[in-house]
KELUMLO-302861 format. One record per residue: residue number from 0; x, y, z of N, C-alpha, C in turn. Coordinates in nm, 2 decimals, padded with zeros to 4 digits. Layout:
BEGIN
{NUM,{X,Y,Z},{X,Y,Z},{X,Y,Z}};
...
//
This chain:
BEGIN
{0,{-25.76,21.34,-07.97},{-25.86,21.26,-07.90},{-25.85,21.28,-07.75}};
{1,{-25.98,21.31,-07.66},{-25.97,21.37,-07.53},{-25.92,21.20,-07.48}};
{2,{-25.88,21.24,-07.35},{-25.87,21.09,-07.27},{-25.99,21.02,-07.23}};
{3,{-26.11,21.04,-07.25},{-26.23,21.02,-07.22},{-26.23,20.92,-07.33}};
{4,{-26.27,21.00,-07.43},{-26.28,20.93,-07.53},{-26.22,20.81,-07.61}};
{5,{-26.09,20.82,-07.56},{-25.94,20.72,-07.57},{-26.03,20.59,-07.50}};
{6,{-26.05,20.60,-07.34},{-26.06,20.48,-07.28},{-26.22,20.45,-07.29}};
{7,{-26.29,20.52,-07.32},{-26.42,20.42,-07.40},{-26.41,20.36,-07.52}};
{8,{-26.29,20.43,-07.63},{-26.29,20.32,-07.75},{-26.18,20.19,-07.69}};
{9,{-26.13,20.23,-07.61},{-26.05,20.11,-07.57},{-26.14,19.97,-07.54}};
{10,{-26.24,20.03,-07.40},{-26.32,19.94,-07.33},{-26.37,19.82,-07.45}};
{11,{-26.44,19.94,-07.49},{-26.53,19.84,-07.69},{-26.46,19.76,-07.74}};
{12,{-26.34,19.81,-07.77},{-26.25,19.72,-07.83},{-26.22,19.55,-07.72}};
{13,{-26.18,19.60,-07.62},{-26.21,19.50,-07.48},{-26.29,19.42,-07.50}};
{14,{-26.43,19.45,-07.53},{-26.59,19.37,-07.56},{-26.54,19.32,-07.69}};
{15,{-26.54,19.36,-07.80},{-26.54,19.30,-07.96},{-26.45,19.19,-07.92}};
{16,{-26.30,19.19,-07.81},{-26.26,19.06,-07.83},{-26.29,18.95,-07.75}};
{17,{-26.39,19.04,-07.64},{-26.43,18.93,-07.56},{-26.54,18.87,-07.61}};
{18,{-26.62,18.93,-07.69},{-26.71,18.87,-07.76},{-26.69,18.77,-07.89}};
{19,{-26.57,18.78,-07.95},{-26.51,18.69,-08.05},{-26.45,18.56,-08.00}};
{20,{-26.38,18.59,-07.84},{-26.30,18.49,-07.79},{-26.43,18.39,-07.77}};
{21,{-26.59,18.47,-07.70},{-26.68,18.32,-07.68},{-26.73,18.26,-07.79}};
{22,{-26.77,18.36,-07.91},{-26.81,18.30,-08.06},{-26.69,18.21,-08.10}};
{23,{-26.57,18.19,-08.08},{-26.51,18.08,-08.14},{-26.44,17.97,-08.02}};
{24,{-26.53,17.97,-07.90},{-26.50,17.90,-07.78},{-26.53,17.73,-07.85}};
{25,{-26.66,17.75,-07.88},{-26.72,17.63,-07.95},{-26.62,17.55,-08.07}};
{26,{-26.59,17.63,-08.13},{-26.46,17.57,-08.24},{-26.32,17.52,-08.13}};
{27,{-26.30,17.56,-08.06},{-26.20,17.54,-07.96},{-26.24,17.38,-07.88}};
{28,{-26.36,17.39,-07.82},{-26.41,17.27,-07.74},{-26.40,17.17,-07.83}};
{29,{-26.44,17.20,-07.98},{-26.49,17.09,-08.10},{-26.32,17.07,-08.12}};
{30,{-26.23,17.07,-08.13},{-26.10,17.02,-08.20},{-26.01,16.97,-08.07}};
{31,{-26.08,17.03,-07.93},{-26.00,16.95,-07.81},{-26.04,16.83,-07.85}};
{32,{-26.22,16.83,-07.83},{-26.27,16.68,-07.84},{-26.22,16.59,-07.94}};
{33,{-26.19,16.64,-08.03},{-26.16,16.53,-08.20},{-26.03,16.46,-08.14}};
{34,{-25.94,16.53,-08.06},{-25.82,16.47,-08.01},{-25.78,16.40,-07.87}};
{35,{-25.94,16.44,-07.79},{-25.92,16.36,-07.68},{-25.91,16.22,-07.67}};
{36,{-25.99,16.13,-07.76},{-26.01,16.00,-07.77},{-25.84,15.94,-07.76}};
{37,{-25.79,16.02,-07.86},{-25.65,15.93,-07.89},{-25.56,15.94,-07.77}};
{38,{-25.56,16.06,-07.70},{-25.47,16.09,-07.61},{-25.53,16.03,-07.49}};
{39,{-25.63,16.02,-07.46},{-25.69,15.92,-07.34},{-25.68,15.84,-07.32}};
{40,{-25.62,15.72,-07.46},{-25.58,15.60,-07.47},{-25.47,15.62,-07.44}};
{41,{-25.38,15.69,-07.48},{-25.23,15.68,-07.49},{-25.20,15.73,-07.33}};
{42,{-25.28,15.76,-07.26},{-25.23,15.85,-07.13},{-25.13,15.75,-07.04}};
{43,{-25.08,15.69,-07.02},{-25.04,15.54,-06.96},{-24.89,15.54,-07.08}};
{44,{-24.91,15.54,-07.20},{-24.77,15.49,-07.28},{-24.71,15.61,-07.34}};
{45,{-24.78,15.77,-07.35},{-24.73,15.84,-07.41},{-24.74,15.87,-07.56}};
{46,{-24.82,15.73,-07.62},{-24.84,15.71,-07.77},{-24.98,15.78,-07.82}};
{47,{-25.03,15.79,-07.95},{-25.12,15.84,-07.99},{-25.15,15.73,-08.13}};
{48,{-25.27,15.77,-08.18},{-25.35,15.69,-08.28},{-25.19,15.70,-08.41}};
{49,{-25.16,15.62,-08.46},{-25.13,15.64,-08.62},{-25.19,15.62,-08.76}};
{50,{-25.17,15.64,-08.82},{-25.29,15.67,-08.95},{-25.25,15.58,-09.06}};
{51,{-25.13,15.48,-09.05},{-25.12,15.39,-09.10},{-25.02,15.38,-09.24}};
{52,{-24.91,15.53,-09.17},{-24.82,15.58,-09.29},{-24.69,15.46,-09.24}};
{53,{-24.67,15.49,-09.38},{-24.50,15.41,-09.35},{-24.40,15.45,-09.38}};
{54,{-24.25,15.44,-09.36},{-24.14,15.47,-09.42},{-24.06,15.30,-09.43}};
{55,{-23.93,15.35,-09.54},{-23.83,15.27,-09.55},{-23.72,15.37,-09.50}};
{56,{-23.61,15.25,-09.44},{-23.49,15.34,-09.43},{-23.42,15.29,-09.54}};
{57,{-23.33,15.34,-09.64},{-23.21,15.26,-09.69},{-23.12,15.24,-09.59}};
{58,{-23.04,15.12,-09.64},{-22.92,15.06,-09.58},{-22.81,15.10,-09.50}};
{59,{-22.80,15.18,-09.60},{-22.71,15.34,-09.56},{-22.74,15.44,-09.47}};
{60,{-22.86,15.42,-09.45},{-22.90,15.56,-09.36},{-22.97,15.46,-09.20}};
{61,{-22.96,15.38,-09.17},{-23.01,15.31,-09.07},{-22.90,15.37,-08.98}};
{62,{-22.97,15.35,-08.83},{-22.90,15.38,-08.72},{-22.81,15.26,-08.64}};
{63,{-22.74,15.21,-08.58},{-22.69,15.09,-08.50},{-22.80,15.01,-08.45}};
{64,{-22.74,14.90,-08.45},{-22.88,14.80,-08.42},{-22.90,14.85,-08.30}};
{65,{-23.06,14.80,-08.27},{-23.10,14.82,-08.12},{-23.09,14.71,-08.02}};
{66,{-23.06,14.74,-07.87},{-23.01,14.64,-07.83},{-23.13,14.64,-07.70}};
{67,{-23.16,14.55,-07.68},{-23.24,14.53,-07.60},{-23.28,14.45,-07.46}};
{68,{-23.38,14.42,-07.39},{-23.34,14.32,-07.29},{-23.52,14.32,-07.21}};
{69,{-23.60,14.21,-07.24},{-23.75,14.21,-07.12},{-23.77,14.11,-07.10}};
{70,{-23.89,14.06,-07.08},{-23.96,13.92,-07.01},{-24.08,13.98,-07.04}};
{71,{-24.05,13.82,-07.08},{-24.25,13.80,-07.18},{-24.32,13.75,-07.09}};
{72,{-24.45,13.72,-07.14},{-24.53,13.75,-07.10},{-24.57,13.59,-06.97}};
{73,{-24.45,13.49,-07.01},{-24.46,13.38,-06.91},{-24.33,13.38,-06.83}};
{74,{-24.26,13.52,-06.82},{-24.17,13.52,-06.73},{-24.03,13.47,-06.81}};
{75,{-24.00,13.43,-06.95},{-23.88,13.41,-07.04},{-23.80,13.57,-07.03}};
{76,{-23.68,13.57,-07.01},{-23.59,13.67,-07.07},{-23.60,13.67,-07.22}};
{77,{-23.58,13.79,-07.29},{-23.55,13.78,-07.44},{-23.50,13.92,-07.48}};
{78,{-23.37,13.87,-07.54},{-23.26,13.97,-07.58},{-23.30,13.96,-07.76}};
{79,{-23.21,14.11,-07.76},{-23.19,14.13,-07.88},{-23.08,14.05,-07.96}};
{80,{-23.02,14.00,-07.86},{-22.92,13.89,-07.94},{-23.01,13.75,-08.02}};
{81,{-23.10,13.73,-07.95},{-23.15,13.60,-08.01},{-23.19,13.64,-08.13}};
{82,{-23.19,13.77,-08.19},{-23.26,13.76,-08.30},{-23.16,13.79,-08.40}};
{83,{-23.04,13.84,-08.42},{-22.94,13.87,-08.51},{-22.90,13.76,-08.58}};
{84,{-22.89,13.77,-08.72},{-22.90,13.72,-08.84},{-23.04,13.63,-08.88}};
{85,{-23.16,13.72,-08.84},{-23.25,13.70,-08.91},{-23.30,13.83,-08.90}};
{86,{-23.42,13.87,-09.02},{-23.52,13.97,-09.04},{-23.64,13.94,-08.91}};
{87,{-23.63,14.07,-08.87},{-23.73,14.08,-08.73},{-23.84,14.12,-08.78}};
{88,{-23.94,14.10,-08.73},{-24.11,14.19,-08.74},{-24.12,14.19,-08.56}};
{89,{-24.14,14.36,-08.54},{-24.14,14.41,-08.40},{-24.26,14.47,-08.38}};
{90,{-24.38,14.43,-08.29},{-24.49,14.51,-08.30},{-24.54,14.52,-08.14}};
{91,{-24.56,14.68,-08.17},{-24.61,14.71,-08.02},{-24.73,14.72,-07.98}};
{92,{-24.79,14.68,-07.92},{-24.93,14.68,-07.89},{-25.01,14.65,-07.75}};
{93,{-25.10,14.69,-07.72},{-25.15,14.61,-07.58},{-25.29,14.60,-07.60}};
{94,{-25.36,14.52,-07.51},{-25.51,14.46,-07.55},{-25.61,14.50,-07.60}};
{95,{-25.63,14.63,-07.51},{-25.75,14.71,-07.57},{-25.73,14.82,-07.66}};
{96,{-25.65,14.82,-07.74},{-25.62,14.92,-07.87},{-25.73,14.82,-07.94}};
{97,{-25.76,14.94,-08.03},{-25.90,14.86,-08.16},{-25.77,14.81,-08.26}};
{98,{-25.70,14.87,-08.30},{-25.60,14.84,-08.46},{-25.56,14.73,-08.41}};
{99,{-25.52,14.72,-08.28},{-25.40,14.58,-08.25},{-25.48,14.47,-08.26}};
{100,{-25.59,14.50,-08.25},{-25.74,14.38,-08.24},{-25.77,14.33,-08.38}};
{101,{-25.77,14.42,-08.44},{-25.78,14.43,-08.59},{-25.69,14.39,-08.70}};
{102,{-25.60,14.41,-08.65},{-25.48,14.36,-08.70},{-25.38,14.20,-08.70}};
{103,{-25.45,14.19,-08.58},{-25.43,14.06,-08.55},{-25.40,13.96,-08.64}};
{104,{-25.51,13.94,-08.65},{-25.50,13.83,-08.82},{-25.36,13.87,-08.90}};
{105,{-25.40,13.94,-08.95},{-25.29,13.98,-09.07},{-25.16,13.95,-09.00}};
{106,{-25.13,13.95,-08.90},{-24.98,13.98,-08.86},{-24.98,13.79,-08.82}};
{107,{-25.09,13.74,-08.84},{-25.03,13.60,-08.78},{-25.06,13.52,-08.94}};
{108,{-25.09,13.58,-09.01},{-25.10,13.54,-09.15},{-24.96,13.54,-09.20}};
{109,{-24.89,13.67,-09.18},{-24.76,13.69,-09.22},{-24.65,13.59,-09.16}};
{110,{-24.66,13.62,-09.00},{-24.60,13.49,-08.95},{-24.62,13.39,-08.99}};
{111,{-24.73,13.34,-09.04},{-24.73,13.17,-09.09},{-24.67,13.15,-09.22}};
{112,{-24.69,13.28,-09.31},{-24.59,13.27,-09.48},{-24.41,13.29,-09.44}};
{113,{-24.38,13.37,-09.29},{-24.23,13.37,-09.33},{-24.19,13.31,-09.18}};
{114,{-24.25,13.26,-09.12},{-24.13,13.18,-08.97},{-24.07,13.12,-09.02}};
{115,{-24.06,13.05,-09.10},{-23.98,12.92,-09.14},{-23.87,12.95,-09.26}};
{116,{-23.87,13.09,-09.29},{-23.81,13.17,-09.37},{-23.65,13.22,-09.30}};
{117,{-23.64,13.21,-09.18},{-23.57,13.32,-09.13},{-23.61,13.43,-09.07}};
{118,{-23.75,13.43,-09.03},{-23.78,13.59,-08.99},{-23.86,13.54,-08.87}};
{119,{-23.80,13.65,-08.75},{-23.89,13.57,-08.63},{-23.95,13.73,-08.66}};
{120,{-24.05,13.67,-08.56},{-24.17,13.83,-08.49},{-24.16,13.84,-08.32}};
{121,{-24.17,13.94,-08.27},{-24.17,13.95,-08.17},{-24.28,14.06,-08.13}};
{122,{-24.38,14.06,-07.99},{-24.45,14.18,-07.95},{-24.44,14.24,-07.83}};
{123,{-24.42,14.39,-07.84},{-24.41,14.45,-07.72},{-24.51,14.56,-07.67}};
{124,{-24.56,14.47,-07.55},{-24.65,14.55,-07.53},{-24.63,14.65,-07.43}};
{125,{-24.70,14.74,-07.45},{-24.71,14.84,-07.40},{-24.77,14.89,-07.31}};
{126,{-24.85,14.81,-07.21},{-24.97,14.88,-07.17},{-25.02,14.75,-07.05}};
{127,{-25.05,14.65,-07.08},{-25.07,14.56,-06.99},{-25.00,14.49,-06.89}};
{128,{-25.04,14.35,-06.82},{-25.00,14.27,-06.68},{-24.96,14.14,-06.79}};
{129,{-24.89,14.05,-06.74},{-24.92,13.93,-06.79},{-25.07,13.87,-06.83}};
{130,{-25.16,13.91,-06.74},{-25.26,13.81,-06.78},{-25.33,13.84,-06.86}};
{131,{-25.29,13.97,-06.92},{-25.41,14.02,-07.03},{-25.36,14.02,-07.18}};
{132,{-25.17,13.99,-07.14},{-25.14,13.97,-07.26},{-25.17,13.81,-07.29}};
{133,{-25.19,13.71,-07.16},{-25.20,13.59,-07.21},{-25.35,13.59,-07.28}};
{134,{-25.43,13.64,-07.23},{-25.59,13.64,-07.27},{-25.58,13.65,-07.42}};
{135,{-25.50,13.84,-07.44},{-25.51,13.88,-07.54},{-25.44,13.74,-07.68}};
{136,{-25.36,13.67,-07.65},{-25.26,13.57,-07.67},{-25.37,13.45,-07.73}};
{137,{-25.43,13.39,-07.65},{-25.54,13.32,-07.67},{-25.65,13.35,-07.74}};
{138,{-25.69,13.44,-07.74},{-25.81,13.51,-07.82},{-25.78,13.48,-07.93}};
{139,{-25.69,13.58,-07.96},{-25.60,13.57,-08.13},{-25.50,13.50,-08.17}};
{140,{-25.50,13.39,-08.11},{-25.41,13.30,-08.15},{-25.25,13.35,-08.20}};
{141,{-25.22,13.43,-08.15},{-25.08,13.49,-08.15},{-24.94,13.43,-08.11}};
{142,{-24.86,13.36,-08.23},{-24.80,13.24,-08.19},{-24.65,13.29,-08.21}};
{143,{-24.63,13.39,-08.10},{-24.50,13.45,-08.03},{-24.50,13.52,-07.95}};
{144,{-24.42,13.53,-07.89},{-24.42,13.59,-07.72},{-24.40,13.72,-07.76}};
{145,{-24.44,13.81,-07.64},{-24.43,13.93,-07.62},{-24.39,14.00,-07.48}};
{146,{-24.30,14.10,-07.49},{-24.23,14.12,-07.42},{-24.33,14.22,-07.30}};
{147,{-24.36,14.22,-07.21},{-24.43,14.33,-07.14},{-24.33,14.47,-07.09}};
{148,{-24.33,14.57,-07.17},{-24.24,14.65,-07.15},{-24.27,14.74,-07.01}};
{149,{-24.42,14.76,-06.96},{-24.46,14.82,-06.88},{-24.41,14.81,-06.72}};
{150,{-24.41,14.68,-06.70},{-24.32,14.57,-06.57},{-24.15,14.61,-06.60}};
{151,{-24.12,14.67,-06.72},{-23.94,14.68,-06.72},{-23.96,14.81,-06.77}};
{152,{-24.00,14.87,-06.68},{-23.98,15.00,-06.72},{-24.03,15.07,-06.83}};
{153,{-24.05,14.98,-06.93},{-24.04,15.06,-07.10},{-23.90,15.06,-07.12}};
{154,{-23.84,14.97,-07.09},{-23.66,14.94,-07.15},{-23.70,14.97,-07.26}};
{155,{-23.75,14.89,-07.34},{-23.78,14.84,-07.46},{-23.78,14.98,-07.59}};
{156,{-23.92,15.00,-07.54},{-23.95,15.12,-07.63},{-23.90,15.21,-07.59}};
{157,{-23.80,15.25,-07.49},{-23.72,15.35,-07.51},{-23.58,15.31,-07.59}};
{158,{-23.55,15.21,-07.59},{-23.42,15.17,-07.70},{-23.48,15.19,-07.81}};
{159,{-23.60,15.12,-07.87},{-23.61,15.20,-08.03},{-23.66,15.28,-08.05}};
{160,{-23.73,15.39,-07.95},{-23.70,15.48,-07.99},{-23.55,15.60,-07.98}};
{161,{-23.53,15.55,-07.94},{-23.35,15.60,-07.96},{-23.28,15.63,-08.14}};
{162,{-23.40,15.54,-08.20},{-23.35,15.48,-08.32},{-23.45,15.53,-08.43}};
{163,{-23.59,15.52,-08.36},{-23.68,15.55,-08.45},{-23.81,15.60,-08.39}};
{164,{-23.88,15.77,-08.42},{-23.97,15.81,-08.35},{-24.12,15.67,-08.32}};
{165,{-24.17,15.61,-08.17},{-24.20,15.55,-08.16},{-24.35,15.61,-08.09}};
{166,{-24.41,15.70,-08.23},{-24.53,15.77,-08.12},{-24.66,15.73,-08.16}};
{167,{-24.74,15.62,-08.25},{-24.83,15.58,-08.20},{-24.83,15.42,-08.19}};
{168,{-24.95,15.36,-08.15},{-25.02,15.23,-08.10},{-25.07,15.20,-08.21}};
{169,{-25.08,15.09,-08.29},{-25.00,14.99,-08.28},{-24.88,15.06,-08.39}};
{170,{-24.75,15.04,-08.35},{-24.66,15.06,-08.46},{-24.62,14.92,-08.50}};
{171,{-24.55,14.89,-08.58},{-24.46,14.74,-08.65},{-24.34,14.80,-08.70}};
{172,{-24.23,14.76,-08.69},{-24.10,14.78,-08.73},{-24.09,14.62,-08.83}};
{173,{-23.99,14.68,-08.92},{-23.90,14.50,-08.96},{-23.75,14.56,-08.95}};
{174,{-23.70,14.49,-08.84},{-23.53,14.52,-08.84},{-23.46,14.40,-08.95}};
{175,{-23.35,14.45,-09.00},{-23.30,14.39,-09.08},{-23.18,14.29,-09.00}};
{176,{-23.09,14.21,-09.09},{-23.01,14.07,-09.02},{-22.93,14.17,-08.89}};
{177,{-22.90,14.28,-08.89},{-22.84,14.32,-08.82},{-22.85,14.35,-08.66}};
{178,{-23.01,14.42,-08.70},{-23.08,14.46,-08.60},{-23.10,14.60,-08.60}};
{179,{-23.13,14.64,-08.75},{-23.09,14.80,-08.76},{-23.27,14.76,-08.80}};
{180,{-23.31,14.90,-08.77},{-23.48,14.91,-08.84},{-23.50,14.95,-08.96}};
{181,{-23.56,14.87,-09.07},{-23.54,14.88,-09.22},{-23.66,14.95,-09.25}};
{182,{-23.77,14.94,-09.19},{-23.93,14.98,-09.18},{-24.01,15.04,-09.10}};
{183,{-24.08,15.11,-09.11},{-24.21,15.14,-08.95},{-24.33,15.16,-09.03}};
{184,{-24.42,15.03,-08.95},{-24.56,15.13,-09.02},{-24.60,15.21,-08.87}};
{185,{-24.69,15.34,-08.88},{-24.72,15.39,-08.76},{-24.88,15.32,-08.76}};
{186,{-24.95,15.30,-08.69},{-25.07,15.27,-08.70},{-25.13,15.12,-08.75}};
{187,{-25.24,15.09,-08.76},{-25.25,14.92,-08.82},{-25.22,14.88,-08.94}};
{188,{-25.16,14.79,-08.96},{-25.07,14.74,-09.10},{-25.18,14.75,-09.19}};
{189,{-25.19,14.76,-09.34},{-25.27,14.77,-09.43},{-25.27,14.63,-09.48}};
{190,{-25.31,14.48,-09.42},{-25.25,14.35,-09.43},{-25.14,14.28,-09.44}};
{191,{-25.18,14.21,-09.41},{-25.04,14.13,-09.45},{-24.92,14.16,-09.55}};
{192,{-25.00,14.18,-09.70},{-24.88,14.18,-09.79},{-24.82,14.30,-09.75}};
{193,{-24.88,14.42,-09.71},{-24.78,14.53,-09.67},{-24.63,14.49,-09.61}};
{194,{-24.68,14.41,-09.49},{-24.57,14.35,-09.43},{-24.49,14.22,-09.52}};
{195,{-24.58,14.19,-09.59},{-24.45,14.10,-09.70},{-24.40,14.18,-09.77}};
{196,{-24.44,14.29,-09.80},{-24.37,14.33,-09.93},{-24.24,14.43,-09.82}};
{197,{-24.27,14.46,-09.69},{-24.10,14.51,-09.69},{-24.01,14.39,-09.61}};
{198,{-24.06,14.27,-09.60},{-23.98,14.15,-09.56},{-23.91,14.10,-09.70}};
{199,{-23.99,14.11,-09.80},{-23.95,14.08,-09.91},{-23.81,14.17,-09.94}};
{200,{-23.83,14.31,-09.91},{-23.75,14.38,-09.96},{-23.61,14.38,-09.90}};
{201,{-23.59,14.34,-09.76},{-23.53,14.40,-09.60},{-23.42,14.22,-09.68}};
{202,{-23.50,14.12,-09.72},{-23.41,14.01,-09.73},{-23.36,14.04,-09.85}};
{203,{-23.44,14.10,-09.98},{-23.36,14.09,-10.09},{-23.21,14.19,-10.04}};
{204,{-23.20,14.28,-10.02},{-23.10,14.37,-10.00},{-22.98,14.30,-09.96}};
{205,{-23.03,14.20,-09.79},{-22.91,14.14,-09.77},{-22.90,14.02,-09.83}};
{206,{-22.93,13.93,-09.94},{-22.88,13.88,-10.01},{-22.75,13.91,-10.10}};
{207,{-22.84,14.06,-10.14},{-22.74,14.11,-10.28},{-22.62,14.15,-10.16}};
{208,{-22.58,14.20,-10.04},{-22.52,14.29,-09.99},{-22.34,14.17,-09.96}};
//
């Protein structure tokens, strides 16, 4: 093949990919956009949408309790000591997430079947000032404090995640009497009983244990 010839089939070749790269530009723009929404929210906490999967850890396989340290949302300190030797419900959230809004209810339904059980709840948000967690507080009648992690750095959600990947909004943990994390849902709880049924589970254990 002369060298003439060589670099005109080259050039062509050049065109067929430039012309393929703009025929599938459109599929490119269409799968940025499907993912911008989540990441737009999250731009501020690093978090993204969750889809509402869960895991258990067994007993055995938990990491060291997590130890912690913030100030809620009326200026209280609150450690991770106050909560050892009870079952925790930990949920991270901030105002204008749709799930955390949505979710609401259910997580104050659960609170009302087990505070008196031994199990406190606690919220960390992620994303707001005091005054929007108090609004958010009032709105939904949310009857425990929450820590504002954003004013401390993100202490918070960087100790559990130390322990357990912590990458979407709203997540919920249940730590066990220790302070080890027995549960995560990623995303908005699927009701209440979801969350009863691994409080249910997190206490039977240490019973039997």
């Amino acid at each position: 093949m002369s060298r003439g010839r060589a670099v005109a089939k080259k050039w062509r070749l050049q065109q067929l990919v430039g012309i393929g790269a703009v025929l599938l530009l459109p599929l490119g723009l269409a799968a940025c956009s499907s993912s911008n929404e989540a990441l737009v929210a999250a731009a501020d906490t690093g978090f993204v949408a969750g889809d509402g999967s869960s895991i258990s850890i067994p007993a055995s396989e938990r990491s060291a309790p997590v130890e912690f340290s913030g100030t809620d949302e009326n200026g209280n300190t609150i450690t991770n000591a106050e909560f050892l030797g009870n079952i925790t419900v930990v949920n991270f959230w901030y105002a204008g997430c749709a799930p955390c809004r949505a979710e609401a209810a259910d997580l104050n339904e659960a609170y009302a079947q087990w505070h008196g059980e031994g199990v406190r709840f606690l919220g960390v948000n992620t994303r707001d000032q005091a005054a929007q967690a108090k609004q958010f507080a009032a709105e939904f009648d949310v009857p425990y404090a929450s820590i504002m992690d954003v004013a401390d750095g993100r202490a918070v959600q960087s100790a559990f995640a130390g322990a357990i990947p912590l990458n979407a909004v709203p997540t919920t943990l249940v730590l066990d009497r220790e302070g080890r994390v027995a549960h995560r849902i990623l995303g908005q709880i699927a009701g209440a009983s979801q969350l009863s049924t691994m409080i249910k589970e997190t206490a039977a254990e240490t019973a039997g244990s």
